[in-house]
Every structure is written in structure tokens, then in C-alpha cells.
mmCIF file of the N, C-alpha and C atoms, coordinates in Angstrom:
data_MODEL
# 
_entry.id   MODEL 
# 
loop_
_atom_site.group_PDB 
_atom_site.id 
_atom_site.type_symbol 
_atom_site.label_atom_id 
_atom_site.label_alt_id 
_atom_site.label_comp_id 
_atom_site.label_asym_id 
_atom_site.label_entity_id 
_atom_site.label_seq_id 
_atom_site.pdbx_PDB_ins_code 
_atom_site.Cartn_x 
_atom_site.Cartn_y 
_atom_site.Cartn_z 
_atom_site.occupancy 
_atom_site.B_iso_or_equiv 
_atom_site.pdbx_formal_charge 
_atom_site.auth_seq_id 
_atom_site.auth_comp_id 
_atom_site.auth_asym_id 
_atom_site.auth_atom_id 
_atom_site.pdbx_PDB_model_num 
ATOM 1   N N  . UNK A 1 1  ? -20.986 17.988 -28.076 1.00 0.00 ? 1  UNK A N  1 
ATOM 2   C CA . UNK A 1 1  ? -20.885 16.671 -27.470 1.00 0.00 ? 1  UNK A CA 1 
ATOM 3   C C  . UNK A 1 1  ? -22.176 16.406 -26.706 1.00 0.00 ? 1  UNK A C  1 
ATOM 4   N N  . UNK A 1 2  ? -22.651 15.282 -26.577 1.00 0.00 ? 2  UNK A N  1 
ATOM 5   C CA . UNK A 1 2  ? -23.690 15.057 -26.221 1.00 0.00 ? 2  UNK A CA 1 
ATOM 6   C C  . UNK A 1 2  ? -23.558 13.521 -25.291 1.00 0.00 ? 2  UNK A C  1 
ATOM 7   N N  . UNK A 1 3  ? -23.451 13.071 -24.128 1.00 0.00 ? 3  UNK A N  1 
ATOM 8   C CA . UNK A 1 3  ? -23.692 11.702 -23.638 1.00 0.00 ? 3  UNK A CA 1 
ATOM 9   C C  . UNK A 1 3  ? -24.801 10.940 -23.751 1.00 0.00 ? 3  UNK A C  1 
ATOM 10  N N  . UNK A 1 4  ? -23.897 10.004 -23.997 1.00 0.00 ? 4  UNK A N  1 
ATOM 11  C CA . UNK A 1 4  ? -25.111 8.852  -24.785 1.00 0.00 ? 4  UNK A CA 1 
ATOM 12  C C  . UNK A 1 4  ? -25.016 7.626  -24.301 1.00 0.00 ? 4  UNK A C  1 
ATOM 13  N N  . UNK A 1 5  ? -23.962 7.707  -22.931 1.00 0.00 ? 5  UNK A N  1 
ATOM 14  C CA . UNK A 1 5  ? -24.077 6.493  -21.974 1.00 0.00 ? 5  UNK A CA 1 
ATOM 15  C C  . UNK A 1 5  ? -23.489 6.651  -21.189 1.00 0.00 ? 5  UNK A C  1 
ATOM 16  N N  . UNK A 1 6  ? -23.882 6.017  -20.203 1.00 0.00 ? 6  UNK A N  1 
ATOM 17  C CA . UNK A 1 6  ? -23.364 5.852  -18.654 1.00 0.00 ? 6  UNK A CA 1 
ATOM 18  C C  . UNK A 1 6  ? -23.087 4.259  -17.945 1.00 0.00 ? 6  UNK A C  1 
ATOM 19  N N  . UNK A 1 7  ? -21.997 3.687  -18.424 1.00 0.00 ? 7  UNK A N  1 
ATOM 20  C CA . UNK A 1 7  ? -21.512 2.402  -18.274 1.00 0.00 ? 7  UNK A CA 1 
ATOM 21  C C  . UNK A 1 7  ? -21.591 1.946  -16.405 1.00 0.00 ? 7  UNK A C  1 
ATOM 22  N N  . UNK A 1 8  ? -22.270 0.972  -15.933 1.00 0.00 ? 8  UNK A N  1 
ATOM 23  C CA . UNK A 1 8  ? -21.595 0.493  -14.426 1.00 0.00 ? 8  UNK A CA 1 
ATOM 24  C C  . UNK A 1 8  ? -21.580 1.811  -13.512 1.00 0.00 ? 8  UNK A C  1 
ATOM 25  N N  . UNK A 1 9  ? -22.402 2.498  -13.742 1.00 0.00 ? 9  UNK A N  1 
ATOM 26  C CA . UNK A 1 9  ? -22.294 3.773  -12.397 1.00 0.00 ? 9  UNK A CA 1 
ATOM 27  C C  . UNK A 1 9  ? -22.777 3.191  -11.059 1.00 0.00 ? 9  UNK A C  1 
ATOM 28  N N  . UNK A 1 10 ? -21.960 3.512  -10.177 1.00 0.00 ? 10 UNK A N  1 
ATOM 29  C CA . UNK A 1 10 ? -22.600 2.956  -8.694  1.00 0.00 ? 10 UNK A CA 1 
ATOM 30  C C  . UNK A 1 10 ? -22.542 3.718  -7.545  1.00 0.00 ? 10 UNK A C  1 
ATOM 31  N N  . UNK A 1 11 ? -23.313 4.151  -6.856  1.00 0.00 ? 11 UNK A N  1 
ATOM 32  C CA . UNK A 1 11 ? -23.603 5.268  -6.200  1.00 0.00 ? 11 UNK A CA 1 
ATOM 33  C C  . UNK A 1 11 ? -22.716 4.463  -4.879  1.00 0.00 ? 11 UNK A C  1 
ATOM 34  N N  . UNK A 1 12 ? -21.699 5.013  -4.308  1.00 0.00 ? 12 UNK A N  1 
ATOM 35  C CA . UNK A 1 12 ? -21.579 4.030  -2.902  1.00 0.00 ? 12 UNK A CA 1 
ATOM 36  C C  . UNK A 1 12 ? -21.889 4.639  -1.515  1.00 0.00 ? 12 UNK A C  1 
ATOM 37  N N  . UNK A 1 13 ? -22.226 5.885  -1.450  1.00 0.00 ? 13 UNK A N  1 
ATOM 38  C CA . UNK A 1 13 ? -22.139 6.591  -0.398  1.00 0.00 ? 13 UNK A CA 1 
ATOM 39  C C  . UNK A 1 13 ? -23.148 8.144  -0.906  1.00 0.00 ? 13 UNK A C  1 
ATOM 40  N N  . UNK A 1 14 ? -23.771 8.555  0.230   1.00 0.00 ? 14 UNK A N  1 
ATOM 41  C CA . UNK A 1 14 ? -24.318 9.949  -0.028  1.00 0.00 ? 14 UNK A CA 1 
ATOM 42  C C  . UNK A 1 14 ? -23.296 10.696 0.012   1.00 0.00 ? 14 UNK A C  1 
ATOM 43  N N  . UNK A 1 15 ? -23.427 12.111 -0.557  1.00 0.00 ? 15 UNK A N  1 
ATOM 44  C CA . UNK A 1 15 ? -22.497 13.392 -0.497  1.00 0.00 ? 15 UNK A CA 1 
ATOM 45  C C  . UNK A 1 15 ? -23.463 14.313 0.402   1.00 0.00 ? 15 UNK A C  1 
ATOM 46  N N  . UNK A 1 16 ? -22.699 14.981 2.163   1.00 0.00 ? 16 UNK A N  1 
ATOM 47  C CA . UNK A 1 16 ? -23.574 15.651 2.946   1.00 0.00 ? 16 UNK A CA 1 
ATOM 48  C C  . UNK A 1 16 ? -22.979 17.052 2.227   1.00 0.00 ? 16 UNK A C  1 
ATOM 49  N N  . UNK A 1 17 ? -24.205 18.201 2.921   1.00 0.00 ? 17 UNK A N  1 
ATOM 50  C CA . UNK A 1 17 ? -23.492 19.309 2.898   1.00 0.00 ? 17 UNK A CA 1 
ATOM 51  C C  . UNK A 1 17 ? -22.389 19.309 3.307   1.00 0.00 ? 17 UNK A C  1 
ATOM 52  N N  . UNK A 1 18 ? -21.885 20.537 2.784   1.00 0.00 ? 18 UNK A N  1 
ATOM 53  C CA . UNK A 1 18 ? -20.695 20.865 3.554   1.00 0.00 ? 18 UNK A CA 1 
ATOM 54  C C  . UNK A 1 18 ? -19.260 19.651 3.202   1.00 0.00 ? 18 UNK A C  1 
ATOM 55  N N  . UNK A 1 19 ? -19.140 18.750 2.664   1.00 0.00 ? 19 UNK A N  1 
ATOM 56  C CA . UNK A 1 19 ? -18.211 17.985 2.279   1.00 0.00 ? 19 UNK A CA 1 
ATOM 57  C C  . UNK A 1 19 ? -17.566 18.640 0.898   1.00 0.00 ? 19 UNK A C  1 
ATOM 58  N N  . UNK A 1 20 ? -16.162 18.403 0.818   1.00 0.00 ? 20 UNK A N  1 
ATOM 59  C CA . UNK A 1 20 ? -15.426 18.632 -0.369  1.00 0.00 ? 20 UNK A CA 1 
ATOM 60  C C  . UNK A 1 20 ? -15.512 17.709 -1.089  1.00 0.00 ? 20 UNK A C  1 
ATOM 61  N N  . UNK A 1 21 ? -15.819 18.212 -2.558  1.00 0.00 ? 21 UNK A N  1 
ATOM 62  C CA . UNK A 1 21 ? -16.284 17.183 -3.707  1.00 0.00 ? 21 UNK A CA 1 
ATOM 63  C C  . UNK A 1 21 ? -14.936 17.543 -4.385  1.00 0.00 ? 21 UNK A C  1 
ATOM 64  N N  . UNK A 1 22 ? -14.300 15.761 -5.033  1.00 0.00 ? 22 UNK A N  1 
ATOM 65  C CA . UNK A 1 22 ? -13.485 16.175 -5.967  1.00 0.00 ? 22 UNK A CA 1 
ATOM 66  C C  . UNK A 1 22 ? -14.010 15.155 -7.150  1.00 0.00 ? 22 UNK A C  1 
ATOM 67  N N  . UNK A 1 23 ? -13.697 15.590 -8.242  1.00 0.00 ? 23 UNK A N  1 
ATOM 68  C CA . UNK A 1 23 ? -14.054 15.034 -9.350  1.00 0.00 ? 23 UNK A CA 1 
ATOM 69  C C  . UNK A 1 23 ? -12.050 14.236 -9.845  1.00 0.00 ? 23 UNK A C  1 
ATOM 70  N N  . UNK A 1 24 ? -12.390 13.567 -10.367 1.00 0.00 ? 24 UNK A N  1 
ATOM 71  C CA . UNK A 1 24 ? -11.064 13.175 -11.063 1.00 0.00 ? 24 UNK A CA 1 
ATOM 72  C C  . UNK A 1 24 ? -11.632 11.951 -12.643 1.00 0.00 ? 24 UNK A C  1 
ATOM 73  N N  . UNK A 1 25 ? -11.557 12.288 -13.960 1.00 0.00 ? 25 UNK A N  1 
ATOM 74  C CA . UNK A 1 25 ? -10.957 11.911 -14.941 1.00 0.00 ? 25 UNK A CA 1 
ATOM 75  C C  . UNK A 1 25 ? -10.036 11.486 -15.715 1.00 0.00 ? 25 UNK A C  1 
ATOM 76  N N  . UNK A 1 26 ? -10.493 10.384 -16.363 1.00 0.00 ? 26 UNK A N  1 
ATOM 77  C CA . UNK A 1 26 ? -9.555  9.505  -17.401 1.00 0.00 ? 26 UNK A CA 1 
ATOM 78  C C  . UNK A 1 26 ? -9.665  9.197  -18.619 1.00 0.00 ? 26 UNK A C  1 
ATOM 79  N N  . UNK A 1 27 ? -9.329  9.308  -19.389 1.00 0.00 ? 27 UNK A N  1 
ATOM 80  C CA . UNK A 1 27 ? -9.704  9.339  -20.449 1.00 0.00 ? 27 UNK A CA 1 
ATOM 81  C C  . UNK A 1 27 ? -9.093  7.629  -20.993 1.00 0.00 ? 27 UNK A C  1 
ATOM 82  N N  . UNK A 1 28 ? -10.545 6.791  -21.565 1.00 0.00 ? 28 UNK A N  1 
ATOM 83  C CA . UNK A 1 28 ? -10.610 5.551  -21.189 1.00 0.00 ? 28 UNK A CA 1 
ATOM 84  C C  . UNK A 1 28 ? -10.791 4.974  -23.104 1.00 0.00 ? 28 UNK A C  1 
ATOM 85  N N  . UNK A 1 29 ? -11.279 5.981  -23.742 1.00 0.00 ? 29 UNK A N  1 
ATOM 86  C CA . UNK A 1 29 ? -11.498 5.400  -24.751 1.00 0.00 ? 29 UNK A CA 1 
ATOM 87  C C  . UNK A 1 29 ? -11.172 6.658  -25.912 1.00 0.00 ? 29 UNK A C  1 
ATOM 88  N N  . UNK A 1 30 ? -11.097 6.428  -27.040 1.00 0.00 ? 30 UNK A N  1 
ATOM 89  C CA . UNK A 1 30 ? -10.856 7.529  -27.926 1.00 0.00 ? 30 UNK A CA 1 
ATOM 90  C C  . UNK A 1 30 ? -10.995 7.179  -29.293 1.00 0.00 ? 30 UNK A C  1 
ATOM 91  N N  . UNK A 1 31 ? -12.401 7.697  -29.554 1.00 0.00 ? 31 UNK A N  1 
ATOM 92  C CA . UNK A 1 31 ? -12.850 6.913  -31.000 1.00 0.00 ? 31 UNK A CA 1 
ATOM 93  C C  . UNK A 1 31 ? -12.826 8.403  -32.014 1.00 0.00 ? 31 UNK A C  1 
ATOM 94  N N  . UNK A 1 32 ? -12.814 8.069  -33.415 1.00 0.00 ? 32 UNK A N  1 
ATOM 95  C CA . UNK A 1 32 ? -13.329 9.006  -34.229 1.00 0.00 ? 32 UNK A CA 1 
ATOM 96  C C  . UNK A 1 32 ? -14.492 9.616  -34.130 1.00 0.00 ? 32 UNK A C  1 
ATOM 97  N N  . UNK A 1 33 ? -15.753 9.581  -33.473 1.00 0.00 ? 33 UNK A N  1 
ATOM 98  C CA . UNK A 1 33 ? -16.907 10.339 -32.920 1.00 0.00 ? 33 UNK A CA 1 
ATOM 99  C C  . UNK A 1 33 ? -16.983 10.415 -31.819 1.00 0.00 ? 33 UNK A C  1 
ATOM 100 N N  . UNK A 1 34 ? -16.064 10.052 -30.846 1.00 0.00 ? 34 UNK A N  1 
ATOM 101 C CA . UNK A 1 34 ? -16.627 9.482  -29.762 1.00 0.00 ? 34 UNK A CA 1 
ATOM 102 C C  . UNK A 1 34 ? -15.759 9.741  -28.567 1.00 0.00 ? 34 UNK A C  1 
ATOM 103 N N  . UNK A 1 35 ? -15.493 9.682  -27.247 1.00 0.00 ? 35 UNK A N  1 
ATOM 104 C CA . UNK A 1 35 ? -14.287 9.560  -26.423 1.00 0.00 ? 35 UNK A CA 1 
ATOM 105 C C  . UNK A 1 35 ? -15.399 8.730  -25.046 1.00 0.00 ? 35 UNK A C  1 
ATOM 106 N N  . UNK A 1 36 ? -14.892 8.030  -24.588 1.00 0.00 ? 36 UNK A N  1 
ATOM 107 C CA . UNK A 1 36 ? -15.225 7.126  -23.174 1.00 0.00 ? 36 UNK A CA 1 
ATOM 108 C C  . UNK A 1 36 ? -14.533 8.011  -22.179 1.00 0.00 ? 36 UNK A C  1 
ATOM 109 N N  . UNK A 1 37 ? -14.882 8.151  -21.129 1.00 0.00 ? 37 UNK A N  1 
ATOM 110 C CA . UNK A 1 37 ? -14.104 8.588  -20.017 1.00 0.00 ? 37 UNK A CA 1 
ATOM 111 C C  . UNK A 1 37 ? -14.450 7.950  -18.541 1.00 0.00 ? 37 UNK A C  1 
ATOM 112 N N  . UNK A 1 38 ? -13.668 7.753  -17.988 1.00 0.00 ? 38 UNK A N  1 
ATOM 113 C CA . UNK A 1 38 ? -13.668 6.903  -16.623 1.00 0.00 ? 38 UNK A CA 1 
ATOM 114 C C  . UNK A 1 38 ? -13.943 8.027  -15.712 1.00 0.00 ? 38 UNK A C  1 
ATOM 115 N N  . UNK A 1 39 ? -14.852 8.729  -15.033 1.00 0.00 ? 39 UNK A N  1 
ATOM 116 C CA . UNK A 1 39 ? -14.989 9.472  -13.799 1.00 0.00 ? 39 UNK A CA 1 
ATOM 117 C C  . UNK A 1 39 ? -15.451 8.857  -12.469 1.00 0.00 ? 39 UNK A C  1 
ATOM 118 N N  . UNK A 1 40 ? -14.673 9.483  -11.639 1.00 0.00 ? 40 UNK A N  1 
ATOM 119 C CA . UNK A 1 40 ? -14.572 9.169  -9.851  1.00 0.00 ? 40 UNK A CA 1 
ATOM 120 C C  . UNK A 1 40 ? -14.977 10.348 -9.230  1.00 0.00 ? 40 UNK A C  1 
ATOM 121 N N  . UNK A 1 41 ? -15.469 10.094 -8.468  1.00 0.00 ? 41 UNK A N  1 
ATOM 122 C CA . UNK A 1 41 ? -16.309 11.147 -7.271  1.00 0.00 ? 41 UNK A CA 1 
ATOM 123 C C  . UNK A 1 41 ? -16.021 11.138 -5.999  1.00 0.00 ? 41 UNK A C  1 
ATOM 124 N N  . UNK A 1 42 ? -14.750 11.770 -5.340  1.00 0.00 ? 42 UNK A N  1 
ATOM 125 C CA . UNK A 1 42 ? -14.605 11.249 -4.137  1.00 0.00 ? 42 UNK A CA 1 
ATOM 126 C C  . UNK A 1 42 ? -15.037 12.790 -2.889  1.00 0.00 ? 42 UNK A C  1 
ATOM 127 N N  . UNK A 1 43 ? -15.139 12.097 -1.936  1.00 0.00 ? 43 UNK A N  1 
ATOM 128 C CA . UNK A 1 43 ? -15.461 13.727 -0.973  1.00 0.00 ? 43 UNK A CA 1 
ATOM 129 C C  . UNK A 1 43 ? -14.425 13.573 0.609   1.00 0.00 ? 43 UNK A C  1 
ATOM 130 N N  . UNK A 1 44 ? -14.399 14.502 0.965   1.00 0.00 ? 44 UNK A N  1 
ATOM 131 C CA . UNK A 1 44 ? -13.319 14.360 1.971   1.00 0.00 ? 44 UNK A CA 1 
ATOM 132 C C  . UNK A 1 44 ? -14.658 15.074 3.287   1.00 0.00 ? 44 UNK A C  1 
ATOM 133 N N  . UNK A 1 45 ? -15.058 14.641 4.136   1.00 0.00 ? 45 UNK A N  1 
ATOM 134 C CA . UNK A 1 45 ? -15.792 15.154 4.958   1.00 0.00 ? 45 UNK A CA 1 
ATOM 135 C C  . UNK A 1 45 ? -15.888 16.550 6.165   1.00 0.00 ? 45 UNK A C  1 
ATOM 136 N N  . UNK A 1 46 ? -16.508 17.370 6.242   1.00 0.00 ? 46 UNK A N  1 
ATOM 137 C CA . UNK A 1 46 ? -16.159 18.395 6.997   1.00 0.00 ? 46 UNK A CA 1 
ATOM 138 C C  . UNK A 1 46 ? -15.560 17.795 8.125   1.00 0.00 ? 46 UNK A C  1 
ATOM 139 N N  . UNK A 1 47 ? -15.278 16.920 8.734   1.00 0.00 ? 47 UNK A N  1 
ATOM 140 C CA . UNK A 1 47 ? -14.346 17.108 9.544   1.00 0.00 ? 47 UNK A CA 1 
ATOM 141 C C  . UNK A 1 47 ? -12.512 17.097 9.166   1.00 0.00 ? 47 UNK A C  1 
ATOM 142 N N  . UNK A 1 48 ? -12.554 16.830 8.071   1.00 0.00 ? 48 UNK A N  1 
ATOM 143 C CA . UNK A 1 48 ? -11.191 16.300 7.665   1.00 0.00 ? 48 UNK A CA 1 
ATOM 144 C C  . UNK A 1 48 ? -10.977 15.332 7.383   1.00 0.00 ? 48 UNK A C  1 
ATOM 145 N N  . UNK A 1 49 ? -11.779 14.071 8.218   1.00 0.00 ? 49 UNK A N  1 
ATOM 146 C CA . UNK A 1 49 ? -11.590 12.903 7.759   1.00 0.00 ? 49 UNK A CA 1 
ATOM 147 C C  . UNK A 1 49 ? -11.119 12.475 6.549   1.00 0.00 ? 49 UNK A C  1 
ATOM 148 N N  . UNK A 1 50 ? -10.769 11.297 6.117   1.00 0.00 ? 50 UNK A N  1 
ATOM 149 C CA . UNK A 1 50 ? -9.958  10.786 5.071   1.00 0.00 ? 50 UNK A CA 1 
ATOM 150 C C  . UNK A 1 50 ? -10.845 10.393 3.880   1.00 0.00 ? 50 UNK A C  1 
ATOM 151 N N  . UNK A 1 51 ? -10.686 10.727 2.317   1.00 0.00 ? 51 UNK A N  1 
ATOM 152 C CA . UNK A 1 51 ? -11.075 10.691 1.375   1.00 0.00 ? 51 UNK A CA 1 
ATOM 153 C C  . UNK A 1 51 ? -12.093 9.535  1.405   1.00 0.00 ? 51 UNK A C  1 
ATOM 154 N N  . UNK A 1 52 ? -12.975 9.410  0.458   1.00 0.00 ? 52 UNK A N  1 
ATOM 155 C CA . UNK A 1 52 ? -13.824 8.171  0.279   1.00 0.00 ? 52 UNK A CA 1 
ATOM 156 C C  . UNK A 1 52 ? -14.574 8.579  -1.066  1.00 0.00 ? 52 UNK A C  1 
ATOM 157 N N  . UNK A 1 53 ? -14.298 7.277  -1.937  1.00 0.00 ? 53 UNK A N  1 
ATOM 158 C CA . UNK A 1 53 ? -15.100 7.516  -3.099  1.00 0.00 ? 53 UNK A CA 1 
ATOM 159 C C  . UNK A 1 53 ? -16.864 7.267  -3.098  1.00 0.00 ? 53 UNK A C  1 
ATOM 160 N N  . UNK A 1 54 ? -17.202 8.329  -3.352  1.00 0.00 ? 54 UNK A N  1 
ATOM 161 C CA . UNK A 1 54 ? -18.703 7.957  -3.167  1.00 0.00 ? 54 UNK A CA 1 
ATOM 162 C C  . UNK A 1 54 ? -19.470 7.758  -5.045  1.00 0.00 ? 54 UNK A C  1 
ATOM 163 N N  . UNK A 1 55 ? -19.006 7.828  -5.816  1.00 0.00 ? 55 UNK A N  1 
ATOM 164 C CA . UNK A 1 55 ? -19.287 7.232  -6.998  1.00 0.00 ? 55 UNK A CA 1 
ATOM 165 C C  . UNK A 1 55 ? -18.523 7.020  -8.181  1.00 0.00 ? 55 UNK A C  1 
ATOM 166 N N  . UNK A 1 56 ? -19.080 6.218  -9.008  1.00 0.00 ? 56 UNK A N  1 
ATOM 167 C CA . UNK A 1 56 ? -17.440 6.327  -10.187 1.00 0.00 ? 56 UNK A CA 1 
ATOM 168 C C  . UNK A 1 56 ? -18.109 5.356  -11.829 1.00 0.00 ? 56 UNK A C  1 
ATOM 169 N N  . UNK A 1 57 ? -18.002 5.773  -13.034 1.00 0.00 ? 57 UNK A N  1 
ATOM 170 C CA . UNK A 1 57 ? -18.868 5.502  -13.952 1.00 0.00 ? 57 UNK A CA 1 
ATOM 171 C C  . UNK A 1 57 ? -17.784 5.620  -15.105 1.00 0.00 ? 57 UNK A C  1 
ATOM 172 N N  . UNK A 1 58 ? -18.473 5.335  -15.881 1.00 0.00 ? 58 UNK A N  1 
ATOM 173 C CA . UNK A 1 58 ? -17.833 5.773  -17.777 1.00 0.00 ? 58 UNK A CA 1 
ATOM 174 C C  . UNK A 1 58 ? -18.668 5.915  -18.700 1.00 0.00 ? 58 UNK A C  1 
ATOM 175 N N  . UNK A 1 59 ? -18.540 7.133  -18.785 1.00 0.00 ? 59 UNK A N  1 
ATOM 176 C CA . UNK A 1 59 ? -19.804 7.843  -19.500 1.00 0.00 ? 59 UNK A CA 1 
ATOM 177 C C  . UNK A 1 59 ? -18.771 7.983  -20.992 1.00 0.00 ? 59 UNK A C  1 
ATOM 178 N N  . UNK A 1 60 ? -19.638 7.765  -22.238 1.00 0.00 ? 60 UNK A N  1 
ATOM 179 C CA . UNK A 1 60 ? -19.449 7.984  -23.235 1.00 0.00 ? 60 UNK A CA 1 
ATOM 180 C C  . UNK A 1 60 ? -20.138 9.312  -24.203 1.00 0.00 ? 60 UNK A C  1 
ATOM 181 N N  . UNK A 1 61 ? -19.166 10.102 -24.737 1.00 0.00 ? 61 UNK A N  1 
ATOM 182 C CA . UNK A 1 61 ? -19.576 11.301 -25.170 1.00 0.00 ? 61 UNK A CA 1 
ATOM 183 C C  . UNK A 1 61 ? -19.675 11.204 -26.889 1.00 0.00 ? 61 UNK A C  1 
ATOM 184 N N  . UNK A 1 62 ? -20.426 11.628 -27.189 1.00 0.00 ? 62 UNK A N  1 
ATOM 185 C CA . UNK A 1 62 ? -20.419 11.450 -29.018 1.00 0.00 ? 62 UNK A CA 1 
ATOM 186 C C  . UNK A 1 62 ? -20.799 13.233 -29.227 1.00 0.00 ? 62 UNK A C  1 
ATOM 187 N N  . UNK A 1 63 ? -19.986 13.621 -30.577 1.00 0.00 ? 63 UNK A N  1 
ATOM 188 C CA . UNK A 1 63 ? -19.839 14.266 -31.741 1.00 0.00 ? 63 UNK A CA 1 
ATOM 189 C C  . UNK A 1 63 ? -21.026 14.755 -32.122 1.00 0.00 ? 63 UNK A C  1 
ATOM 190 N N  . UNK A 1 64 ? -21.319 15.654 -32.010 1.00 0.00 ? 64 UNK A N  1 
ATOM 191 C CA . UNK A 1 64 ? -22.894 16.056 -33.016 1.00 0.00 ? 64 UNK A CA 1 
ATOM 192 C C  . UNK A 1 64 ? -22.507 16.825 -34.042 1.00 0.00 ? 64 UNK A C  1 
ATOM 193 N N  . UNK A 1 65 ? -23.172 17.523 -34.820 1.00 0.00 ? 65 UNK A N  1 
ATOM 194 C CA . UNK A 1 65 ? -23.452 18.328 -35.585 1.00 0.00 ? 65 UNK A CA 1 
ATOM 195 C C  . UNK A 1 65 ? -24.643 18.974 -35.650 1.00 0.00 ? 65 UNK A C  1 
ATOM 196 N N  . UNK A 1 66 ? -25.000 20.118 -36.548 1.00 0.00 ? 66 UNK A N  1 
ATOM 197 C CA . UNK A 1 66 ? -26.131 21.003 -36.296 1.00 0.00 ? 66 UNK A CA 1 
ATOM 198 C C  . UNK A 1 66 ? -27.228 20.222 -36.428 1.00 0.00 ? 66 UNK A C  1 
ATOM 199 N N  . UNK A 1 67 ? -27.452 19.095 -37.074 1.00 0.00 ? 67 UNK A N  1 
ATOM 200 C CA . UNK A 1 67 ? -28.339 18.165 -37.055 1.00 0.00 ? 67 UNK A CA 1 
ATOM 201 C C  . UNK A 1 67 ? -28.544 16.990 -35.915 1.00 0.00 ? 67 UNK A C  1 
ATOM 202 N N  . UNK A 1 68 ? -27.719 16.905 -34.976 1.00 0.00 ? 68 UNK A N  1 
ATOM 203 C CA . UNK A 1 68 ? -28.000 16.185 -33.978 1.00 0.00 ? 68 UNK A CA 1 
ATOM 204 C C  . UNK A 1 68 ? -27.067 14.749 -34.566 1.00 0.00 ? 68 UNK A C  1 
ATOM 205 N N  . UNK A 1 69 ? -26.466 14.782 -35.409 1.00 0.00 ? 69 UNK A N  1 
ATOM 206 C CA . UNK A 1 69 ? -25.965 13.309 -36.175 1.00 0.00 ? 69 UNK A CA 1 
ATOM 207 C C  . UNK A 1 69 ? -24.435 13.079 -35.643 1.00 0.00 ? 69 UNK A C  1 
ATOM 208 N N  . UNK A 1 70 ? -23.760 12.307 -35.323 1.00 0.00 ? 70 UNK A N  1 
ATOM 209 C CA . UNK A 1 70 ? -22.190 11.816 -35.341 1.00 0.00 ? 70 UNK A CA 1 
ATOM 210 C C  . UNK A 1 70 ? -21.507 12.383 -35.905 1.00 0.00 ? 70 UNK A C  1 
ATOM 211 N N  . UNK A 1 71 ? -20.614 13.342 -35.962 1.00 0.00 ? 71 UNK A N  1 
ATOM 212 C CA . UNK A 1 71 ? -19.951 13.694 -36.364 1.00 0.00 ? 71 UNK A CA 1 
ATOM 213 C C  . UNK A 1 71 ? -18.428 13.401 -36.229 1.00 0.00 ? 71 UNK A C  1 
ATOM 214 N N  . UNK A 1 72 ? -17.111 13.278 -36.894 1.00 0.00 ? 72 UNK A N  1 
ATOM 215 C CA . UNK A 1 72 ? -15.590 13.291 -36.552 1.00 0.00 ? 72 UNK A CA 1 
ATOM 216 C C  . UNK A 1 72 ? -15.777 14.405 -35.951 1.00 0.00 ? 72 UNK A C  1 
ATOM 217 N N  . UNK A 1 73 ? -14.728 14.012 -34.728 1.00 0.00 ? 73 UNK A N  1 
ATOM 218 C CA . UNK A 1 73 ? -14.181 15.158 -33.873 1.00 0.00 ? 73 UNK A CA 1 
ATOM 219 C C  . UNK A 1 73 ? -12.944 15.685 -34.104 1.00 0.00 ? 73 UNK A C  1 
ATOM 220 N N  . UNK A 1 74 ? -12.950 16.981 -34.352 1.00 0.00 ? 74 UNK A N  1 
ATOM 221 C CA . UNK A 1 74 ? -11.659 17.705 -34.802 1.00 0.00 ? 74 UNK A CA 1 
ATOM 222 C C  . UNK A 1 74 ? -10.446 18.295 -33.688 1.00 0.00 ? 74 UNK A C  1 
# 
């Protein structure tokens, strides 16, 4: 698999040290070479404080083969 796009990504906030990163996925699209996925980036801050999304995108993944070409995904 190889990404071959990154739809509307928007950075809203820095990530400091020391903050908990969570990732969370969706699966947004589902082609014969291909799958879209919706990812969110949220961090919860060393103090505890309350969640906040600091980025969130839809990156599209395509199929290769040993040649670098589209392939169906099995």
C-alpha cells in the first residue's frame, strides 16, 4: 500500500511533549485498489485536562504491485 493522498488535513493545535496521543480511524471509502480512511488525532494533556483534537484528514491508500502499478486488493 502506498498513499497517494491526503484530502482537507488541518493542523488545529500543536502536540507538546509529554501529551497522550490517540489516533482513531474510519474507514471512509472502499474501492477495488484502493481504501479512503478518515483519521483523527486527538491528545489529552499532561495535566489531565480534557481531550482536544489537534488534527484530522483522509488519506487515501492504493494497491501496488512489484512494479509500483494498482493492483486489486485481496
Amino acid at each position: 500500500m502506498a498513499t497517494v493522498s491526503i484530502d482537507a488535513m488541518r493542523f488545529l493545535r500543536p502536540i507538546s511533549v509529554g501529551d497522550e496521543v490517540s489516533c482513531y480511524c474510519a474507514l471512509q471509502e472502499d474501492g477495488e485498489t484502493s481504501l479512503g480512511v478518515r483519521i483523527e488525532v486527538w491528545i489529552r494533556d499532561r495535566t489531565g485536562g480534557d481531550p482536544q483534537k489537534v488534527t484530522e484528514g483522509v488519506f487515501t491508500y492504493v494497491a501496488l504491485d512489484d512494479e509500483g502499478k494498482a493492483r486489486h486488493r485481496t
